[in-house]
VMD Tcl script that draws the C-alpha trace (Angstrom):
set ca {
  {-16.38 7.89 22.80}
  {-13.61 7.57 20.52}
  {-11.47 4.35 19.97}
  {-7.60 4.10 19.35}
  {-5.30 1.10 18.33}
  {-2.06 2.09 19.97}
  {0.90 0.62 17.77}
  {1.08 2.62 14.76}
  {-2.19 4.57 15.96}
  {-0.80 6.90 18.30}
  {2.35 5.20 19.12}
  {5.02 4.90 16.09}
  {6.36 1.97 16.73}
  {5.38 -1.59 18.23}
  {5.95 -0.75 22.25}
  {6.17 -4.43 22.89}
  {9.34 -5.17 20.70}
  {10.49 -1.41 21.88}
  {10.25 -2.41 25.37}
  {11.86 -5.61 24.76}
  {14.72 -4.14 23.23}
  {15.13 -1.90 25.69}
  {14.77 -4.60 28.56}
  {17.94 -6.84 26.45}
  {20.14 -3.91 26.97}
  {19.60 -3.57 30.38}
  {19.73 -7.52 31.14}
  {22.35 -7.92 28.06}
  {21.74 -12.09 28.60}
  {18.86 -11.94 27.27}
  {20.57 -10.77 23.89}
  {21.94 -14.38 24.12}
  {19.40 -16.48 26.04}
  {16.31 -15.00 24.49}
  {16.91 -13.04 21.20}
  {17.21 -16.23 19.13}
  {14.52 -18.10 20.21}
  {12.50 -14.80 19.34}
  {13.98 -14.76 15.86}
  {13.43 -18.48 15.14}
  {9.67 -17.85 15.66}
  {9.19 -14.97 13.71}
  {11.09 -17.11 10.60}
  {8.30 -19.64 11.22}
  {5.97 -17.21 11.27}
  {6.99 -15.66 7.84}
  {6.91 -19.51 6.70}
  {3.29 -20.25 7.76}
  {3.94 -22.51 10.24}
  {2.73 -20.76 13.36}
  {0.65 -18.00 13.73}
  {0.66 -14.62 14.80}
  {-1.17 -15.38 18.08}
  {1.29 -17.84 18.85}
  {4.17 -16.13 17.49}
  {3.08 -13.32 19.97}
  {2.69 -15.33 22.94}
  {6.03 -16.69 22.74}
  {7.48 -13.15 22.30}
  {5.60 -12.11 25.07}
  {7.80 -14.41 27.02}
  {10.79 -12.05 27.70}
  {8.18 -10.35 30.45}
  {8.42 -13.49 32.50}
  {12.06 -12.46 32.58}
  {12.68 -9.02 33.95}
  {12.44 -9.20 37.91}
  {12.63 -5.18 38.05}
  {9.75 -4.62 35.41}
  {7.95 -2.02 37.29}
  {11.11 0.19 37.56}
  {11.84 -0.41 33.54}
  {8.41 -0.05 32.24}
  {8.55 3.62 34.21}
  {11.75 4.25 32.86}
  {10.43 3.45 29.04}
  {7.85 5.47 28.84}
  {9.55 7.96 30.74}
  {11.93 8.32 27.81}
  {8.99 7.30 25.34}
  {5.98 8.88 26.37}
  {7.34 12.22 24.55}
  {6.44 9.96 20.89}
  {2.12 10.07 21.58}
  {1.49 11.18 18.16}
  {0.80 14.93 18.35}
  {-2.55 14.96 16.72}
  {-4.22 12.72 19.09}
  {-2.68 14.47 22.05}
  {-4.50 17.55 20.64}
  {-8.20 15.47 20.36}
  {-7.60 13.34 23.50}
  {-10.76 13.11 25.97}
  {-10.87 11.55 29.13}
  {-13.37 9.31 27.84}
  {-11.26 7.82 24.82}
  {-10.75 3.98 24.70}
  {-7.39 2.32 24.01}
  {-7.62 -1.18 22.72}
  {-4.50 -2.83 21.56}
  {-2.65 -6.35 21.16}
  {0.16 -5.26 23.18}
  {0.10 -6.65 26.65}
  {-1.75 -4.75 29.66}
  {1.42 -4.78 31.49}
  {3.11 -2.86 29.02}
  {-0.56 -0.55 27.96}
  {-1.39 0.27 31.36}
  {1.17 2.74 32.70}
  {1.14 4.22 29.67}
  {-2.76 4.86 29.23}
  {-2.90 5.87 33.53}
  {-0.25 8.59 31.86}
  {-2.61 9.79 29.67}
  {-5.85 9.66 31.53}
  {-7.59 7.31 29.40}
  {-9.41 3.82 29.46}
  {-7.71 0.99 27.94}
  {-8.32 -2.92 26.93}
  {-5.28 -4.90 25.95}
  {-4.36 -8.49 26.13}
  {-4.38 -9.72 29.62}
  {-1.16 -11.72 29.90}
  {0.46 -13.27 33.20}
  {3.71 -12.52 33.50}
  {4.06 -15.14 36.09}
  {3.53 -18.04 34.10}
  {3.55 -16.48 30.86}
  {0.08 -17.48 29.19}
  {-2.75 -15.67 28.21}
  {-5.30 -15.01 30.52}
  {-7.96 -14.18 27.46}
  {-7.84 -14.03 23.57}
  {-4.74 -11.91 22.36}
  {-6.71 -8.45 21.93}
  {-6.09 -8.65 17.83}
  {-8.53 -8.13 14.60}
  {-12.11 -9.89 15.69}
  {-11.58 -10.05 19.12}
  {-11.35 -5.87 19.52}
  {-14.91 -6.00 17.99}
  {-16.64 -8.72 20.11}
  {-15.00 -6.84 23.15}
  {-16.77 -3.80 22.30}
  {-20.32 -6.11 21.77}
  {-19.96 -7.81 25.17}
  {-19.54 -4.36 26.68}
  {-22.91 -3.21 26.00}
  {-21.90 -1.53 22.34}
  {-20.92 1.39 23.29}
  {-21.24 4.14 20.66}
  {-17.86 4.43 19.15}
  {-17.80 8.13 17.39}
  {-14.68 7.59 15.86}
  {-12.11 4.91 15.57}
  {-8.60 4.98 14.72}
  {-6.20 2.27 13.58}
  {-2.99 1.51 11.34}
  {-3.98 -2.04 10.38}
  {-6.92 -3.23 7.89}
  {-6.83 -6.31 10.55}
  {-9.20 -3.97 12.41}
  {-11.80 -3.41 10.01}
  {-14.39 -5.84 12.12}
  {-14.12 -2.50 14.79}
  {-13.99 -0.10 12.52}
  {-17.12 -0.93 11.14}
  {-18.87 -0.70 14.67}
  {-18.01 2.91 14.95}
  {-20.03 5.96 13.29}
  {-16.63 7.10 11.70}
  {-13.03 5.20 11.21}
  {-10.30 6.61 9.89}
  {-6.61 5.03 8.71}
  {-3.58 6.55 10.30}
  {-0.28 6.00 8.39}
  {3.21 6.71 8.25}
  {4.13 6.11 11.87}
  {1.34 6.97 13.22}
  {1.69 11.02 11.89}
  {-1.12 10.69 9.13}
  {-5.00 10.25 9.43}
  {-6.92 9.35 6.57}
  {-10.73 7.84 5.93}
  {-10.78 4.26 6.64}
  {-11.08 3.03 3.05}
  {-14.05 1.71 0.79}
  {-14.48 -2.29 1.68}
  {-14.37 -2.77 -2.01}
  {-13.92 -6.43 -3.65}
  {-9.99 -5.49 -3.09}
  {-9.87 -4.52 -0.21}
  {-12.02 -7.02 1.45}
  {-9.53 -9.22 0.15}
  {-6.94 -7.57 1.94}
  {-8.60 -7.42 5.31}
  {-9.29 -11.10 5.05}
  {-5.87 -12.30 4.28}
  {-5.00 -9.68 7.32}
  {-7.12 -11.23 9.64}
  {-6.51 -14.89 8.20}
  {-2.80 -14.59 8.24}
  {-3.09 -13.24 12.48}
  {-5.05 -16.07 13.38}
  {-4.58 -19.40 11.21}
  {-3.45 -22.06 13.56}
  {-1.04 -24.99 12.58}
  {-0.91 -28.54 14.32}
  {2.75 -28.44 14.91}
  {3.18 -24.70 16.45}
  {3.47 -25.40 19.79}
  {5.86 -27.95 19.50}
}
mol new
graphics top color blue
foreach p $ca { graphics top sphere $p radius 0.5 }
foreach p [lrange $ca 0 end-1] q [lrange $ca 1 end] { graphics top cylinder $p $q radius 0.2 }
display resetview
């Protein structure tokens, strides 16, 4: 079995922010009612004073929004689908694993496309809360440990943040530039350990006031 992050992975870009944007120009209030709530969040975000998990959930919002999503996630990856990176359209198996942050809503269609299993963050779009942990960094790994550990042959991913799955699988490998270059995952050295903690660390450290 092989593994794949999706944004950045196999995907270029961050589908949940793509599909967002493409959701405000089709419900253009949202560019007003929306938009800068989403912005404020990321500033406090970049400032430390909420974290990605929360940051995320809050984004995630704008799905609680769209009364015609099944007809406009079709239509995105109808126009997107053509931007699986080419590579991993030439390895894919039936049997490959997507496992991403990105909400199920948004994963789903697009993995059914392609024939493949997927885990992503199980998010209601009724209420708008998580139904699980957000999919991200340590949580990937303990997914694949509750499910039996699986061997993973090989395991792909853009982000250092997933370095606790990448070391569950026989081989990982880094895929750059927009999700067009593969590479071996890189040596967990004194440096880059650092790295992979602050990537992890800066996802998932929780302040008092972020839900304020």
């Amino acid at each position: 079995m092989n593994v794949y992050d999706f944004d950045g992975t196999i995907f270029p870009s961050d589908c949940s922010v793509g599909f967002c944007i493409w959701c405000m120009n089709r419900h253009p209030k949202l560019w007003f009612t929306f938009a800068p709530k989403a912005i404020k969040n990321v500033i406090l975000k970049k400032k430390g004073k909420m974290s990605e998990a929360t940051m995320q959930r809050k984004f995630f919002g704008y799905l609680t929004l769209i009364d015609d999503f099944d007809k406009q996630i079709e239509r995105y990856w109808d126009k997107n689908e053509k931007k699986i990176a080419p590579w991993y359209l030439a390895q894919k198996r039936s049997d490959d694993l997507i496992i991403s942050a990105s909400p199920d809503c948004i994963i789903g269609p697009i993995a059914k496309r392609l024939g493949v299993n997927y885990m992503a963050t199980e998010y209601d779009r009724e209420f708008g809360v998580y139904l699980n942990n957000m999919m991200y960094a340590k949580e990937k790994a303990k997914y694949i440990i509750d499910h039996g550990f699986p061997v993973i042959d090989n395991f792909y991913s853009d982000s250092l943040a997933d370095t606790p799955l990448a070391l569950c699988a026989e081989k990982a490998h880094l895929v750059t530039k927009k999700a067009s270059t593969v590479i071996d995952w890189p040596e967990l050295d004194k440096e880059t350990v650092e790295k992979v903690k602050k990537k992890i660390d800066t996802g998932w450290n929780i302040h008092l006031k972020e839900d304020e």
